[in-house]
DONU-171770 format. One record per residue (C-alpha): residue number from 1; residue in three letters; chain; x, z, y. Coordinates in pm, 1 decimal, always signed. Layout:
N
  resi  resn  chain      east        up     north
   NUM   ALA      A         X         Z         Y
...
This chain:
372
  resi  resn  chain      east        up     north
     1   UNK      A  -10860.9  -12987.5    +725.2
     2   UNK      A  -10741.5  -13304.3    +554.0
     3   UNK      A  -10662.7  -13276.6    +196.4
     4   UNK      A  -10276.7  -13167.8    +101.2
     5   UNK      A  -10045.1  -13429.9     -75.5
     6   UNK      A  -10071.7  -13474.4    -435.6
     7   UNK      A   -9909.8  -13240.8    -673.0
     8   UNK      A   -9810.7  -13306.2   -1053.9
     9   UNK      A  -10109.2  -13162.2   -1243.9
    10   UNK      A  -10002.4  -12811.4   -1402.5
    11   UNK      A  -10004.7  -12771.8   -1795.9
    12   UNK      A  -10104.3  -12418.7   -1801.3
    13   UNK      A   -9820.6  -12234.3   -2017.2
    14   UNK      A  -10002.7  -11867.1   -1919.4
    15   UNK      A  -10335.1  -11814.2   -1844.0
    16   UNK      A  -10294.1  -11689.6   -1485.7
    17   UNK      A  -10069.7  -11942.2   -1317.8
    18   UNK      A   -9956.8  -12313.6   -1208.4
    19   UNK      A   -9691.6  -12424.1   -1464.0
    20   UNK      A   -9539.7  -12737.9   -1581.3
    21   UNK      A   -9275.4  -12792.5   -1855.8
    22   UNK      A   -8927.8  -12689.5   -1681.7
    23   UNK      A   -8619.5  -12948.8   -1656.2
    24   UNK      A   -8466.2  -12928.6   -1999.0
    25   UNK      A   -8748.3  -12836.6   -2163.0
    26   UNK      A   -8769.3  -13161.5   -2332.7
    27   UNK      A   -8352.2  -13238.4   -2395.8
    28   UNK      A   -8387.2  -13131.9   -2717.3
    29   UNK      A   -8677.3  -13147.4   -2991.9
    30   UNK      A   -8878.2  -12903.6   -3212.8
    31   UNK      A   -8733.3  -12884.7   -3582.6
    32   UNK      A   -9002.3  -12997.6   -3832.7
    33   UNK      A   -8780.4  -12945.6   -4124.2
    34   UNK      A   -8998.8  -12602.7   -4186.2
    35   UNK      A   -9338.7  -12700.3   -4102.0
    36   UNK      A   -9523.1  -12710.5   -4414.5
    37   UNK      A   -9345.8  -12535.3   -4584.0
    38   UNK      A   -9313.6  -12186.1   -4711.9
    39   UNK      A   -9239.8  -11873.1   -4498.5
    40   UNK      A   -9079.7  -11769.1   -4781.5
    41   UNK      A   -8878.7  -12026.8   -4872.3
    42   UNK      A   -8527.0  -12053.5   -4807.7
    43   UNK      A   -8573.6  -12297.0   -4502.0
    44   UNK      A   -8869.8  -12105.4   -4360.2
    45   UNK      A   -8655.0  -11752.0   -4410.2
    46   UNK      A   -8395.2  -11888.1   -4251.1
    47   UNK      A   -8591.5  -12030.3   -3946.4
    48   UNK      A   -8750.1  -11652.6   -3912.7
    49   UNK      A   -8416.6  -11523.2   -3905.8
    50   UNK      A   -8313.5  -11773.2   -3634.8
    51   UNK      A   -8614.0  -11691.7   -3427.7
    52   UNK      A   -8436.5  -11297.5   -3420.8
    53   UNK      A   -8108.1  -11377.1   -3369.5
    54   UNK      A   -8192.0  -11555.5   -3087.7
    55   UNK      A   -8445.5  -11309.4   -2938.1
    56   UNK      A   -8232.7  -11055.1   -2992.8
    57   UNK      A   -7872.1  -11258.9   -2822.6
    58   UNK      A   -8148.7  -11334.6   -2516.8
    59   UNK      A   -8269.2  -11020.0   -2452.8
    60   UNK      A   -7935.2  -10834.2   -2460.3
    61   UNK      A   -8065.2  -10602.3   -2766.2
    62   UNK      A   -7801.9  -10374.1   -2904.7
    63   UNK      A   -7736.8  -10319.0   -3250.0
    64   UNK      A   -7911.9   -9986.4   -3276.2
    65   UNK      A   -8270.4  -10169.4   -3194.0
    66   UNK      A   -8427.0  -10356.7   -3521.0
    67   UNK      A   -8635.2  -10671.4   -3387.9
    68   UNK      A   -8901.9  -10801.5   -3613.0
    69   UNK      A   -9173.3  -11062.7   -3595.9
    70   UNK      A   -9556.6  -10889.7   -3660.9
    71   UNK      A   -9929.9  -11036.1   -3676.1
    72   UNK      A  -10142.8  -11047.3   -3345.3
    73   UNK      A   -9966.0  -11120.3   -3065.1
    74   UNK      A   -9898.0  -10800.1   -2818.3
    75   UNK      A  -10199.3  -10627.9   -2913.7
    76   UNK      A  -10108.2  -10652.6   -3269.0
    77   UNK      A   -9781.7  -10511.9   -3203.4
    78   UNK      A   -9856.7  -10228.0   -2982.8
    79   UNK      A  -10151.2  -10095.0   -3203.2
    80   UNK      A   -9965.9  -10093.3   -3515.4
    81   UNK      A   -9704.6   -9903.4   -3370.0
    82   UNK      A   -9969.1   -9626.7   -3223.4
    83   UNK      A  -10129.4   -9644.4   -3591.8
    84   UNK      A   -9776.6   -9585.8   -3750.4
    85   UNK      A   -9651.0   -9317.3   -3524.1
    86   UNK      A   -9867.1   -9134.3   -3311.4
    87   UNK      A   -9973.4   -8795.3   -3405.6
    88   UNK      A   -9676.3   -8614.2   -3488.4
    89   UNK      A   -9686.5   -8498.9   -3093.1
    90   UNK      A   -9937.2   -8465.5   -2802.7
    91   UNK      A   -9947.5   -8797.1   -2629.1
    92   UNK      A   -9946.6   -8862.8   -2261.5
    93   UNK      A  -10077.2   -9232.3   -2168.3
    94   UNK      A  -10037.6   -9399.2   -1832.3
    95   UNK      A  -10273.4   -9647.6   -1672.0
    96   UNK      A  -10293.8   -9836.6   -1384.8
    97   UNK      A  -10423.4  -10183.9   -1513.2
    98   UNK      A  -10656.2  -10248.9   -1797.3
    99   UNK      A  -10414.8  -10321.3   -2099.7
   100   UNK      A  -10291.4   -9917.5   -2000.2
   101   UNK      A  -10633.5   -9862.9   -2034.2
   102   UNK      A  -10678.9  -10001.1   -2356.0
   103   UNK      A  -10419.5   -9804.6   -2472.6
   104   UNK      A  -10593.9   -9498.9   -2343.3
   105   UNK      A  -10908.8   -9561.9   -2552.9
   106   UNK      A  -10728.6   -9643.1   -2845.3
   107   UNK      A  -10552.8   -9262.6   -2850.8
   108   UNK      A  -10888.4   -9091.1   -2717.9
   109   UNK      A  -11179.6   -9290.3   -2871.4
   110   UNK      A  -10998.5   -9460.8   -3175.2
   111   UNK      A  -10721.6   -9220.8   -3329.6
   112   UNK      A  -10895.5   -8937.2   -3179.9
   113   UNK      A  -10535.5   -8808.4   -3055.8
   114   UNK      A  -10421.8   -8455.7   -2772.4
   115   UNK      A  -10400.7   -8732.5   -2502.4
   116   UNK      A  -10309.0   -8662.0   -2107.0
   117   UNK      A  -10427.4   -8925.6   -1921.4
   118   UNK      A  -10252.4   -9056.6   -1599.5
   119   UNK      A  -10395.0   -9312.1   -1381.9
   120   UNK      A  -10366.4   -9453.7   -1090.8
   121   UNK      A  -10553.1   -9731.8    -888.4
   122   UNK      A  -10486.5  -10139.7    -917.0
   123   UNK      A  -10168.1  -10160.9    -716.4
   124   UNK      A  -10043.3   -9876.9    -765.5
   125   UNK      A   -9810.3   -9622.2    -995.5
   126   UNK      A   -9914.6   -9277.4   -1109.3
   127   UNK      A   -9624.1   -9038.6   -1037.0
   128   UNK      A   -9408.7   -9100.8   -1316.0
   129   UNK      A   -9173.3   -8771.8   -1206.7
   130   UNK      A   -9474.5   -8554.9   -1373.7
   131   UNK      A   -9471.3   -8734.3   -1716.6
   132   UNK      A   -9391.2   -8437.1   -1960.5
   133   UNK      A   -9152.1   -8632.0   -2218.2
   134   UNK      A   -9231.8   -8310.0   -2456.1
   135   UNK      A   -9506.6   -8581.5   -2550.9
   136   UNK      A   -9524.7   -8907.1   -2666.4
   137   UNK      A   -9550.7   -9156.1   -2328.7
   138   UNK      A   -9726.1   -9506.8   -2377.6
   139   UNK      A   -9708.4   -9723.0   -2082.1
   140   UNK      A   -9699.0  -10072.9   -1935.9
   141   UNK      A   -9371.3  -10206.1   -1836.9
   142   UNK      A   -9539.8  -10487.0   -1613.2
   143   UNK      A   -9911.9  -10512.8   -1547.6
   144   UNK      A  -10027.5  -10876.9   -1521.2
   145   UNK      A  -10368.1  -10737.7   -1425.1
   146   UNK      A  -10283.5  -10570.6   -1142.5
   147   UNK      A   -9897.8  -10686.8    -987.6
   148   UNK      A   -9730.3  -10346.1   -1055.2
   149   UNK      A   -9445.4  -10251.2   -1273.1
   150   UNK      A   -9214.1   -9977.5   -1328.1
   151   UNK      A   -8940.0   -9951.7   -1073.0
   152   UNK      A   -8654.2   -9899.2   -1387.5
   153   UNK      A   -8569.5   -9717.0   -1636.2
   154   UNK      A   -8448.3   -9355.5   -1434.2
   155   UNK      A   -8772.6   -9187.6   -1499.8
   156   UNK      A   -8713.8   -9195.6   -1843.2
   157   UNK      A   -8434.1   -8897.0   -1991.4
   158   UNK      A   -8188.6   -8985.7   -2217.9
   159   UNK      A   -8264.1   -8679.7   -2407.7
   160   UNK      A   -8652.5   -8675.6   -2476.7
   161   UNK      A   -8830.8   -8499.3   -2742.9
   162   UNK      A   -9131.7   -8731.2   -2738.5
   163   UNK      A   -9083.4   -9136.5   -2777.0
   164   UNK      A   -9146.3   -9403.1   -2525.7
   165   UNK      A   -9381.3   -9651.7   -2654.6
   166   UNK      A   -9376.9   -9986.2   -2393.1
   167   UNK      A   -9569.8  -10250.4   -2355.5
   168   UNK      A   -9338.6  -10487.2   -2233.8
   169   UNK      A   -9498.5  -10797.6   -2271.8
   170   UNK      A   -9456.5  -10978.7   -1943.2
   171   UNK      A   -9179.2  -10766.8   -1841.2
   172   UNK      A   -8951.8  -10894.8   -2155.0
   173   UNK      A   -8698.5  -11182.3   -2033.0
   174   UNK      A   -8781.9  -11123.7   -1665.6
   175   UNK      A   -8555.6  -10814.0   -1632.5
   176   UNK      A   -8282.5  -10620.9   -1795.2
   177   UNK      A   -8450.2  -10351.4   -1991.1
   178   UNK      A   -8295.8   -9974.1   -2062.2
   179   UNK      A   -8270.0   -9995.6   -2430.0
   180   UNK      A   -8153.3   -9666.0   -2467.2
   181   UNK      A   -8466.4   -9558.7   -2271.9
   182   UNK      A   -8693.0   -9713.6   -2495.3
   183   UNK      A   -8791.7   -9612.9   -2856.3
   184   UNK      A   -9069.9   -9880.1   -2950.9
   185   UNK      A   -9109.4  -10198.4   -2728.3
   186   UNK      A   -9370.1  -10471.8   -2833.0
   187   UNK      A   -9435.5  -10808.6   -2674.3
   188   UNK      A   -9511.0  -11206.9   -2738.6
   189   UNK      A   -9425.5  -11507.0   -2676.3
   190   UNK      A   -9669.8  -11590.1   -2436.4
   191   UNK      A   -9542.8  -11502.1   -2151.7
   192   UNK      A   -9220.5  -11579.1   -1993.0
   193   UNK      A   -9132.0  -11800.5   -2292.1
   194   UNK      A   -9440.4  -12008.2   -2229.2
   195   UNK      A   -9505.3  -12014.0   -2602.8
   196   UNK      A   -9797.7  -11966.5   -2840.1
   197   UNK      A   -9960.0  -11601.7   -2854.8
   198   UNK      A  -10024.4  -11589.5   -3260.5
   199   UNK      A   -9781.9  -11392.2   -3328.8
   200   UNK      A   -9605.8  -11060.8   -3168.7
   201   UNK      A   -9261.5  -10876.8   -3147.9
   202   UNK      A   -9187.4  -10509.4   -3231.3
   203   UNK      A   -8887.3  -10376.1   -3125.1
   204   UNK      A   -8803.1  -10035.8   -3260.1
   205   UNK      A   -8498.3   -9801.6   -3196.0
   206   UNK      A   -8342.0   -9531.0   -3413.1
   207   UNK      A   -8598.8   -9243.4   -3304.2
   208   UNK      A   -8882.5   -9464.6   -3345.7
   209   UNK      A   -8745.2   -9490.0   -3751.1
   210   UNK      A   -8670.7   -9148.8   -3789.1
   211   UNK      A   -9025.7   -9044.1   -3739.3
   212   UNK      A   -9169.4   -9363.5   -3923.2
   213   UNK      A   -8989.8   -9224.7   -4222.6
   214   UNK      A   -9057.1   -8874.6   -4106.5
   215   UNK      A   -9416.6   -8838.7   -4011.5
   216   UNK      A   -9719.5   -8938.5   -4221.0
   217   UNK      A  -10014.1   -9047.9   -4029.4
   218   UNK      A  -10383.2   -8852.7   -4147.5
   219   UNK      A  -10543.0   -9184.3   -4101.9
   220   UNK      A  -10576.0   -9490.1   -4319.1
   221   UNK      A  -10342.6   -9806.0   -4258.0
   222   UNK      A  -10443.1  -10175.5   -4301.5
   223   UNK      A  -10185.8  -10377.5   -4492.6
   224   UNK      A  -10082.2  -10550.4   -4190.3
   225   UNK      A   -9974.7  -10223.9   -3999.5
   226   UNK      A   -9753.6  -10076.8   -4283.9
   227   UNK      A   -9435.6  -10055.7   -4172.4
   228   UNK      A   -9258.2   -9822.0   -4500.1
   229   UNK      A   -9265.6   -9822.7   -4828.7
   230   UNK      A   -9222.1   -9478.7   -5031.1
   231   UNK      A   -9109.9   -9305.2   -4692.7
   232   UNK      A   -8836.1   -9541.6   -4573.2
   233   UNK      A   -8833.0   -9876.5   -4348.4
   234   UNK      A   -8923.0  -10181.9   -4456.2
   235   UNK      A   -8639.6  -10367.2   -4313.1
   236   UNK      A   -8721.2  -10686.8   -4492.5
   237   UNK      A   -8968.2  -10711.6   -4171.5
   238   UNK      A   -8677.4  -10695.6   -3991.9
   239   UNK      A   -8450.1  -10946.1   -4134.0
   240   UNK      A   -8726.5  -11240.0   -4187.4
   241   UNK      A   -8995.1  -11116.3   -4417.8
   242   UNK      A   -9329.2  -11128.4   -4225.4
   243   UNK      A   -9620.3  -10904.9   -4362.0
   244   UNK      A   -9842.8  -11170.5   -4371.4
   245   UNK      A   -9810.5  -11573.6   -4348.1
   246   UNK      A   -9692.0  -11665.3   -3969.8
   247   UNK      A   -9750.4  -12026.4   -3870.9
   248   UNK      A   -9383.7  -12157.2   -3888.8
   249   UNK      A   -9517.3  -12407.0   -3551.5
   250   UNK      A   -9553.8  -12110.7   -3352.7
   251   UNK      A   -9196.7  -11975.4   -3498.9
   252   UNK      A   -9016.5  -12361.3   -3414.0
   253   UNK      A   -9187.8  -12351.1   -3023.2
   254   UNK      A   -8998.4  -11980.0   -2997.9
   255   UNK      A   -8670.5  -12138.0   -3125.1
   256   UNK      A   -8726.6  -12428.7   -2901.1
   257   UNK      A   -8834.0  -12217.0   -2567.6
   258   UNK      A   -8553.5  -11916.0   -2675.3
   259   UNK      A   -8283.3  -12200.2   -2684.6
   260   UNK      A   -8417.1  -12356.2   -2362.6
   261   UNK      A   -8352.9  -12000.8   -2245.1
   262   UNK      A   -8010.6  -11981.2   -2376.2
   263   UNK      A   -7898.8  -12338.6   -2218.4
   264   UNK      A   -7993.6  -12196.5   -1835.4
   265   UNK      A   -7776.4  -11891.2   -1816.8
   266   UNK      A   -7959.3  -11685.1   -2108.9
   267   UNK      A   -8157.5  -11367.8   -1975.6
   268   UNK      A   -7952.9  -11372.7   -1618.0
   269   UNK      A   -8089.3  -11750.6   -1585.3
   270   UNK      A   -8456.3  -11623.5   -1676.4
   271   UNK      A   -8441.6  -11345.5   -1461.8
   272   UNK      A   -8305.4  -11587.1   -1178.2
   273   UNK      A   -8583.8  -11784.3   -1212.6
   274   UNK      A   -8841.2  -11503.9   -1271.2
   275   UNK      A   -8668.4  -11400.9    -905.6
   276   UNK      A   -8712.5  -11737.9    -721.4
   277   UNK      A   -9072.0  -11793.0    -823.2
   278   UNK      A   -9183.4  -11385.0    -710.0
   279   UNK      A   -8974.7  -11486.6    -385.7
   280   UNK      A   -9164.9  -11808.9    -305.6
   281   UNK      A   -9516.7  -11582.5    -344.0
   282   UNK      A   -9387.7  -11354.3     -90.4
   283   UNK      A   -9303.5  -11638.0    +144.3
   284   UNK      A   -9666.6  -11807.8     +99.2
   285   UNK      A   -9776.9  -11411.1    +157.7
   286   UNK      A   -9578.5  -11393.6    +492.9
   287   UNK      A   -9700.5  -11703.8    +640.6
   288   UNK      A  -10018.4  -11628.1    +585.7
   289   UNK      A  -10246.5  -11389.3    +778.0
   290   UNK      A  -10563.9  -11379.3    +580.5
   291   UNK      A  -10349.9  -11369.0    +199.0
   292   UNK      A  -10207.0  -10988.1     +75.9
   293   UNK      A   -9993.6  -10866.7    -217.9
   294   UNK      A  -10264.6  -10643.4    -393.2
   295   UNK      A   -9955.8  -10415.7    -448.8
   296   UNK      A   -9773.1  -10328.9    -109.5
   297   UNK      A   -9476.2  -10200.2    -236.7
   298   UNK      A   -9194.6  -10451.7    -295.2
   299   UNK      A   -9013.2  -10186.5    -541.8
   300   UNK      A   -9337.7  -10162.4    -769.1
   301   UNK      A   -9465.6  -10501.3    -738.6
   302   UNK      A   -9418.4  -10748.8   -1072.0
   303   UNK      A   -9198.9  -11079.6   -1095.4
   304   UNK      A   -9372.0  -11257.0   -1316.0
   305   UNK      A   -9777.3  -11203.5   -1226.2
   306   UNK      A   -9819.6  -11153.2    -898.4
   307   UNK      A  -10178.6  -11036.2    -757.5
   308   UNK      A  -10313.7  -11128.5    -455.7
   309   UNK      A  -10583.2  -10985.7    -256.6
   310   UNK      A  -10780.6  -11263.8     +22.3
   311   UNK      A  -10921.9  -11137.2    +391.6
   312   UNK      A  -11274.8  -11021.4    +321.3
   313   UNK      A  -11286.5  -11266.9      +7.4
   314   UNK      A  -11552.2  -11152.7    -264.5
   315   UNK      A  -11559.0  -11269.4    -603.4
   316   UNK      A  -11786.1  -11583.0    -539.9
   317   UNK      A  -11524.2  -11704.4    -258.3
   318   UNK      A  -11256.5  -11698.4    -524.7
   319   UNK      A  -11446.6  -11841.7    -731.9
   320   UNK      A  -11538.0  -12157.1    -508.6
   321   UNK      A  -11114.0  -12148.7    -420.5
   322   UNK      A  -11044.2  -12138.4    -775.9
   323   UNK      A  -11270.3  -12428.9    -898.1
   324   UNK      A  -11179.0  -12648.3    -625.2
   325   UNK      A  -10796.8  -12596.1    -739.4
   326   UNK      A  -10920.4  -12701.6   -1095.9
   327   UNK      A  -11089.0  -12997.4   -1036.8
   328   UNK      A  -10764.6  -13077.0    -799.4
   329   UNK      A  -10544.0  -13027.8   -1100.4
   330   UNK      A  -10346.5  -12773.8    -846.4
   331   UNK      A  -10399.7  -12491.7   -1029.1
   332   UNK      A  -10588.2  -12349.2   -1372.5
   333   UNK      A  -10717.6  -12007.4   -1427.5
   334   UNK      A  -10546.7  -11850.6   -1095.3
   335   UNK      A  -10866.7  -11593.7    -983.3
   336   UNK      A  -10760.0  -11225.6   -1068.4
   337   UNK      A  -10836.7  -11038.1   -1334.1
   338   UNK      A  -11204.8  -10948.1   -1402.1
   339   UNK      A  -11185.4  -10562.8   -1367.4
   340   UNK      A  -10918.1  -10629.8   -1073.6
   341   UNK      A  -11013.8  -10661.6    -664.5
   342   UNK      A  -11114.4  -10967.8    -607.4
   343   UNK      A  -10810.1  -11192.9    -568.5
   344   UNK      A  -10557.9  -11431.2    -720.2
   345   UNK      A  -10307.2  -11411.3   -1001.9
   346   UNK      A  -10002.8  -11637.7    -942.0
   347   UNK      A   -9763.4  -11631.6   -1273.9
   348   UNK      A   -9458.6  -11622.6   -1202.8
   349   UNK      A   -9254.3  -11634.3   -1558.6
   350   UNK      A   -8913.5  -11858.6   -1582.0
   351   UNK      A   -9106.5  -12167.6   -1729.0
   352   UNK      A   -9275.3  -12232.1   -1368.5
   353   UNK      A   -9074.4  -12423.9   -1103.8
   354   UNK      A   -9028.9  -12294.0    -782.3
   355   UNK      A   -9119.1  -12616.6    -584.2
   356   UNK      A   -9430.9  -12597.2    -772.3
   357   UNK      A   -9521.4  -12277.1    -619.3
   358   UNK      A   -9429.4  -12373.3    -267.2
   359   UNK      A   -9621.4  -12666.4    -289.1
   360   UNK      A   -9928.3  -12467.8    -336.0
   361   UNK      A   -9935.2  -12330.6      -9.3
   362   UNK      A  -10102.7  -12646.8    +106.8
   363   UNK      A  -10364.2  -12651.6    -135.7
   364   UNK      A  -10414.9  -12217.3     -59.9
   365   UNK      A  -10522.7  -12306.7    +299.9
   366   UNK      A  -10773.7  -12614.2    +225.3
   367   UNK      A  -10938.8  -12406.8     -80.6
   368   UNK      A  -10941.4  -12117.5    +212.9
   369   UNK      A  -11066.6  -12298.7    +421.9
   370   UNK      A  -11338.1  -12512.7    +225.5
   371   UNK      A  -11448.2  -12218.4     +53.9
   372   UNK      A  -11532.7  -12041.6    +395.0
């Protein structure tokens, strides 16, 4: 098989897929006016509050959410708020990619929490009409490890005793979330901005204050995980004031990609996007005998990374595919996820172009085939 045309060589914006800068991307430029200078000066404050304002307008947030800007990209996020709030009620933690699974050990092995476990293969859901929401429920929105996300938000009752606690990290700007549904939601900027991971984004709704300020955790808390002060909020978090020193770069990239984002349609043009790129996977998918979505179900099956499983392809076939893609400058860092089948990861996220994607359908059958 001769080799396929030339493509443009792919900056890789995430970690698991093709992705050059988007039309637009460069119409306007980063403001510098804060760099070097204090987070806490009136410029740098000011930029932080920006960096809300727009996350917030993007993501449709409504006014009962508080949005605030916290160390350690997702992880960060998601940890502090298990660290903050968990304990007050039995917890019940799905899994069915490894980030869930982190999760899991950090309730079981870490906070030593009551913790029901419910797991289900890669590519696949657990039965989300058995989670008891008498508990507290911590669960991926959108796993980029293994292609499967929550259907919506109907599983979740409006009137819950326990709190939902999402990781929404690649799910975030690729659809329209339930807010009402959800109590705590963390994510970064990673993803399906295309922006730097430093830093991450806690999202918190009234419940998840009124047990803040109502339940004191029997654990110690690093500095960078308090979220009150004498039993109520911190909402200077909320309005600007970081708990530690964020790299104002990182905080003028957000600006930049958020007001990308708000000059193509806002979240409808990001989820349009999001939408185009899953559908251009599926069509590779379909003309393709030997190439398989790793989850079959269109209704479960992410937007933004999209896992594929290969005919009888072990690890050290992907592995020949992948590195032949590299040195083609087709594709970095596509091979799935290292506790995943064997397989490829194909992000998705509103940065990528569409024509980008199709034109590595090409380059899919000559790795295919050269790897044989």
């Amino acid at each position: 098989m001769t080799k396929p045309p030339a493509v443009r060589p792919a900056r890789p914006y995430f970690s698991s897929g093709p992705c050059a800068k988007p039309p637009g991307w460069e119409a306007s430029r980063l403001d510098t006016a804060s760099l070097g200078r204090s987070h806490r000066s009136k410029i740098g404050k000011a930029r932080l509050q920006r960096c809300i304002d727009l996350m917030r307008e993007t993501l449709e947030l409504p006014d009962t959410h508080r949005l605030g800007i916290v160390p350690g990209s997702d992880t960060g996020a998601f940890e502090m708020a298990m660290w903050t709030m968990l304990g007050a009620r039995p917890v019940t933690a799905l899994a069915w990619e490894s980030f869930g699974k982190g999760w899991v050990n950090d309730a079981i092995e870490q906070l030593g929490l009551d913790t029901h476990v419910m797991e289900a293969p890669y590519g696949e859901l657990p039965n989300l009409k058995k989670v008891g929401w008498h508990h507290d429920v911590l669960f991926t929105w959108n796993g980029t490890t293994s292609g499967v996300r929550v259907p919506n938000g109907d599983w979740i009752p409006g009137h819950r005793q326990g709190l939902s606690f999402v990781d929404a990290t690649s799910a975030v700007f690729a659809h329209k979330l339930p807010w009402d549904k959800i109590d705590v939601a963390t994510f970064s900027w990673q993803k399906v901005l295309g922006g730097e991971a430093a830093h991450g984004v806690l999202i918190l709704g009234p419940r998840a204050v009124e047990r803040l300020e109502s339940h004191t955790p029997d654990r110690p808390l690093p500095k960078l995980f308090r979220l009150t002060k004498k039993g109520k909020l911190m909402e200077e978090i909320f309005e600007g004031s970081t708990i530690n020193t964020p790299s104002m770069l990182c905080v003028e990239d957000a600006i930049h990609s958020l007001e990308w984002a708000q000059s193509i349609g806002g979240l409808d043009g990001m989820i349009e996007r999001c939408t185009a790129n899953a559908e251009a996977v599926d069509r590779l998918v379909e003309e393709r005998d030997w190439l398989h979505h790793l989850c079959p179900d269109p209704a479960i099956r992410s937007r933004t990374g999209v896992c594929l499983t290969l005919e009888g392809a072990d690890q050290e076939r992907i592995k020949r595919m992948t590195a032949l893609l590299e040195e083609e400058e087709v594709a970095y860092d596509i091979g799935g996820y290292r506790d995943a089948p064997p397989g490829l990861r194909i992000w998705c996220g509103a940065t990528v172009e569409t024509a980008d994607i199709e034109a590595l359908g090409p380059w899919l059958d000559y790795a295919w085939e050269k790897s044989a």
